[in-house]
N, C-alpha and C positions, 0 to 999 in steps of 0.2 A: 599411444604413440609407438610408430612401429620402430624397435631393436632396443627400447629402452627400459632395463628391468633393475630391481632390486638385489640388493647384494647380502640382505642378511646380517647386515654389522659388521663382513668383514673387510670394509675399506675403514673402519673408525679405526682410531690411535688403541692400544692394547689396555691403556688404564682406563681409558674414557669407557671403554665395552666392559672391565670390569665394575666399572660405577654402577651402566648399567643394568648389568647382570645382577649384579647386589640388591640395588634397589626394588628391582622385578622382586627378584626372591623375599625379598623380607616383605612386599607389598603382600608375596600369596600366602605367605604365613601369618601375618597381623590378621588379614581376610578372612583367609580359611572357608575362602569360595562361597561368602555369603553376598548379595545381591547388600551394596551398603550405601545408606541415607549420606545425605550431606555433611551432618555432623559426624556420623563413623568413619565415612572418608577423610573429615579431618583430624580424625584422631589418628588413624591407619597410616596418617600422610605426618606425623608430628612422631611420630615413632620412627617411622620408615627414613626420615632423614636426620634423624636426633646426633649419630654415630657421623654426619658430613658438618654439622655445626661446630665441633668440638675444635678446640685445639686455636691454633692461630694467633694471631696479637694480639699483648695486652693494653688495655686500652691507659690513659691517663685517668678519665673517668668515664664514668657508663651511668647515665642518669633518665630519668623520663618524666614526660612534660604530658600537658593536655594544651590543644590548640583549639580553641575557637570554629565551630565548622557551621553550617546551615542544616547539619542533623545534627546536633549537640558536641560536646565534648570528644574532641580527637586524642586518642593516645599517641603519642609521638617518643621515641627511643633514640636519644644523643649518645654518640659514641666521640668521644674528643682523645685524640690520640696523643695529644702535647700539651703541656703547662703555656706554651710560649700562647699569645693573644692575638687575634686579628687573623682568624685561616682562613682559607674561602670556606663553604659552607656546601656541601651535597645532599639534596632532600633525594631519601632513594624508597622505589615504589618496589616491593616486592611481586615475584609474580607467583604462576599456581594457577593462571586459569580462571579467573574471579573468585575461584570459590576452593583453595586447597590453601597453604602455607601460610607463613606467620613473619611476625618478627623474630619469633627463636631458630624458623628452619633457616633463616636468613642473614643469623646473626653474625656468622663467618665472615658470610661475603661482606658485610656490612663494614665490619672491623678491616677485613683485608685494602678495603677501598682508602681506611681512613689512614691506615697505617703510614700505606704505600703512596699514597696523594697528598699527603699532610692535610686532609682537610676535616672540619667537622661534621658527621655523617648523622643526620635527620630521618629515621624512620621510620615509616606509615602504615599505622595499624587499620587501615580503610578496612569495612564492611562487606562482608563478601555473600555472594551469591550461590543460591538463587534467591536468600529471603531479601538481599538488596539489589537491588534493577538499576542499570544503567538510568540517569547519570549518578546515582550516588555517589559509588566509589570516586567517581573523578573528580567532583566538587568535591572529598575528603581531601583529596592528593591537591587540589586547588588552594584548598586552607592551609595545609599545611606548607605551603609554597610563599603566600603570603603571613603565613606565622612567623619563618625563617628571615622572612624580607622585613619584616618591623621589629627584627632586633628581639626573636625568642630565644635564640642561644645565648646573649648575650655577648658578652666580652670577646669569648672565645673565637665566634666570628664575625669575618667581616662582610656585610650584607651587599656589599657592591663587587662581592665576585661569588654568585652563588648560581650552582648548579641544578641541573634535576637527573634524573638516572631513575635505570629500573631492567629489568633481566624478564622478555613471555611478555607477559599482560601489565607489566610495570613498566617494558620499554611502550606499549601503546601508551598508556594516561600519561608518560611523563611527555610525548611527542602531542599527546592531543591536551595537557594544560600548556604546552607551549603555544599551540596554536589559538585556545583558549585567551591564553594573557595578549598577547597580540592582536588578536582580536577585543578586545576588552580595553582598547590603550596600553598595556599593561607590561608590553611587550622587552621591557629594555630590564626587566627585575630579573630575568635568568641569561647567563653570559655561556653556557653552554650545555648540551645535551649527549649524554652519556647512554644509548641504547643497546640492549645484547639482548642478541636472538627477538626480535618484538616480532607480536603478532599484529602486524600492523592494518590488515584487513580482512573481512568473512568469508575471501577466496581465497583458496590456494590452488597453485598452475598446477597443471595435471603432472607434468614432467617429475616435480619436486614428492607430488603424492606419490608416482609410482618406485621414484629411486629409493625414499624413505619414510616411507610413511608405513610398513610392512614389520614385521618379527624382527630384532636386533635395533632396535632404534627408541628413541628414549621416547615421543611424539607420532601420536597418527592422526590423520585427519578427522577421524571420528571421534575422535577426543575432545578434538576444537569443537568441533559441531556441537557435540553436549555443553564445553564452553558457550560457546557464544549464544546456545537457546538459554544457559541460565542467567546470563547476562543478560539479555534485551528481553524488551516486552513484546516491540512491534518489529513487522517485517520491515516497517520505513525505515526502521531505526540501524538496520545492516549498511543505509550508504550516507548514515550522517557523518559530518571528519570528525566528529567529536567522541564517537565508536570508533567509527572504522578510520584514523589517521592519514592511513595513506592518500584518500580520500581528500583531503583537504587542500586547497593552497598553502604553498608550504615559504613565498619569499618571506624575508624578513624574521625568520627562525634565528637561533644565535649559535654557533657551530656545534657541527653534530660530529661524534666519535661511535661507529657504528662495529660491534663486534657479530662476527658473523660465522658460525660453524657451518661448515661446508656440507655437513651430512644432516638434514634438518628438514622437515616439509615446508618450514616456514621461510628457506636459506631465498626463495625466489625473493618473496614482500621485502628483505633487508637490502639485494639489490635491486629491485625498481625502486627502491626509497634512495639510495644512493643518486641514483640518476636524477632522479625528479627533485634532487636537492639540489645538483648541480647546476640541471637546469633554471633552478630560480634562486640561482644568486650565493647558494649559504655556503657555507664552508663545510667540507665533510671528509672525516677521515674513513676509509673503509679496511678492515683488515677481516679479509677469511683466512679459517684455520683448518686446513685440512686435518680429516679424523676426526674432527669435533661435532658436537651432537648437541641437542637442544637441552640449557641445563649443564654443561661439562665444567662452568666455574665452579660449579658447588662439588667438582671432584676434586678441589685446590691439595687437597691430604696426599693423593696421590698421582695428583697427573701432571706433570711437565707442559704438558700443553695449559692446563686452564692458568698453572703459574705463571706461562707467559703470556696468557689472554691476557691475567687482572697487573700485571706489570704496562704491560703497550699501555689497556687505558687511564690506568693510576699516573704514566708519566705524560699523557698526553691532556689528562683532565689539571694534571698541575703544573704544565708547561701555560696553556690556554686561560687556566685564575691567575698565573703570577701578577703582581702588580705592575703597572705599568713603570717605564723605567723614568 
C-alpha cells in the first residue's frame, strides 16, 4: 500500500519498547541461536518472562482444582482475592500462540485482574500445540467454563455473574466458547467478555502487517503463521468461527470489553470485531491505547500504560458483574 511504512518501535510508549527490548534480549540469550523444538521454546519462553510474573497482589488464597474436560483432567488455578463470599467469577484463557506460556508466565496478569475487579479468577492450563490440534484446547477452555458455572469455586463465587477473558490466542477461545455456549443453548452462563489484543482471525490486513509487523514490535505476521499451522490440521479449518471467531455470527454474545494496542499487527481483527459487534446487537466497550503493543499488560512493573489498560478493564468488567440492584 502506497505511502504506508513501518516505524521501528518508535511510535510505541517508552516502557512498552523497553518490555520489548528486554524480552528480545533475554529470548537471544536463553536461545543462543539454536533452531528450538516446541518444548525448548517453552522452556526459553518460561524463563524469558519469569522476571514480568513477579511481584503484584497478594492474593487471599491461591489454590488449584482439576476440572472435568473430554481429554481428561483439567488443571485449573484459583486466585481469590478476598475472604468476603459471593464475587463474580472470571475464567481467563492465557495466550502464547497455542503453543508458548503457562499459568506461571500469567500469573501477574491473573492476580492483577482479581485484585482490581474483586472477582475470583479461574485459570486454564489448556494443551498446547502442536501435539494438541484444534479443537482441543477450546473444548479445555469449554470445561472449564462449565466447571466455574456448576459451583467449582464454591462459596467464593457467584455463578450467575461469571465472565470469560483471555489476552492473543486466549481472547480467541474465550470469544469462540462464547459463541460455542450460545450455539449449544448454553448462551446465558457468561454475562460478559473480556478480550485484549485476540487473534481473532488466520488474516491479517496488509496495512497492520506493514506499520508493524517489522523490527521493534512485539508480533509479526510470520509468527502467526507458525501459530495457526500448529494449531489446525486442515486448511477448512482457517474459516471455521470456532478457529477463526471473527468468523462467526456474533448476535446474542454478552458484552464485550475489547482492549486494543494501537501498535499491533492484529490492532485491525480487534476493530472489525468492534464493528461487527455493534452491528448485531451486543454491547462493546472499545479502548485503543496509543504506544501499546501486543502483550504490553504483562509490562504492568513498569508501564503506566498497561496500568491503565488492566484498571479501564478491571472497573469495566466489575461495573458490568455487579449485582443487579
Amino acid at each position: 500500500m502506497s505511502g504506508i511504512q513501518g516505524l521501528g518501535g518508535a511510535d510505541l510508549d517508552d516502557a512498552v519498547r523497553a518490555f520489548i527490548t528486554r524480552t528480545g534480549e533475554d529470548h537471544a540469550r536463553h536461545a543462543q541461536g539454536r533452531a528450538l523444538t516446541p518444548v525448548e521454546a517453552r522452556e526459553v519462553a518460561e524463563k524469558v518472562r519469569a522476571p514480568w510474573r513477579a511481584g503484584g497482589p497478594v492474593m487471599h488464597r491461591t489454590t488449584e482444582a482439576q476440572a472435568p474436560s473430554p481429554h481428561g483432567p483439567l488443571r485449573l488455578r484459583i486466585h481469590d482475592p478476598s475472604p468476603e463470599p459471593g464475587k463474580p467469577i472470571l475464567v481467563y484463557v492465557h495466550g502464547g500462540g497455542w503453543m508458548l506460556f503457562s499459568l506461571e508466565t500469567h500469573d501477574r496478569l491473573m492476580r492483577e485482574y482479581a485484585a482490581r475487579a474483586g472477582v475470583v479468577v479461574v485459570g486454564v492450563d489448556y494443551a498446547l500445540s502442536p501435539e494438541a490440534k484444534f479443537p482441543l484446547a477450546l473444548e479445555q477452555c469449554l470445561a472449564a467454563v462449565r466447571w466455574a458455572a456448576d459451583g467449582g469455586v464454591g462459596e467464593a463465587g457467584d455463578v450467575s455473574r461469571l465472565a470469560m477473558g483471555g489476552d492473543s490466542v486466549g481472547g480467541n477461545m474465550s470469544l469462540a466458547s462464547a459463541v460455542t455456549l450460545r450455539d449449544a443453548g448454553e448462551g446465558d452462563l457468561l454475562k460478559a467478555l473480556m478480550l485484549h489484543y485476540g487473534a481473532f482471525d488466520t488474516e491479517i490486513d496488509v496495512e497492520h502487517q506493514i506499520r508493524f509487523g517489522g523490527q521493534g514490535y512485539m508480533l509479526t505476521p510470520e509468527e502467526m503463521d507458525v501459530y495457526w499451522a500448529a494449531y489446525l490440521t486442515d486448511p477448512a479449518e482457517r474459516t471455521d468461527p470456532r478457529a477463526a471467531p471473527a468468523r462467526a455470527e456474533l448476535a446474542g454474545l454478552p458484552p464485550v470489553f475489547l482492549t486494543i494496542p494501537a501498535c499491533d499487527v492484529l490492532t485491525g481483527q480487534s476493530l472489525a470485531l468492534a464493528d461487527r459487534l455493534t452491528a448485531a446487537g451486543v454491547p462493546v466497550r472499545t479502548e485503543v491505547y496509543a504506544g501499546a503493543s501486543h502483550s504490553f499488560l504483562e509490562a504492568v512493573s513498569i508501564s503506566d500504560l498497561a496500568d491503565r489498560a488492566l484498571q479501564d478493564g478491571s472497573d469495566w468488567l466489575a461495573a458490568t458483574l455487579a449485582p443487579a440492584p
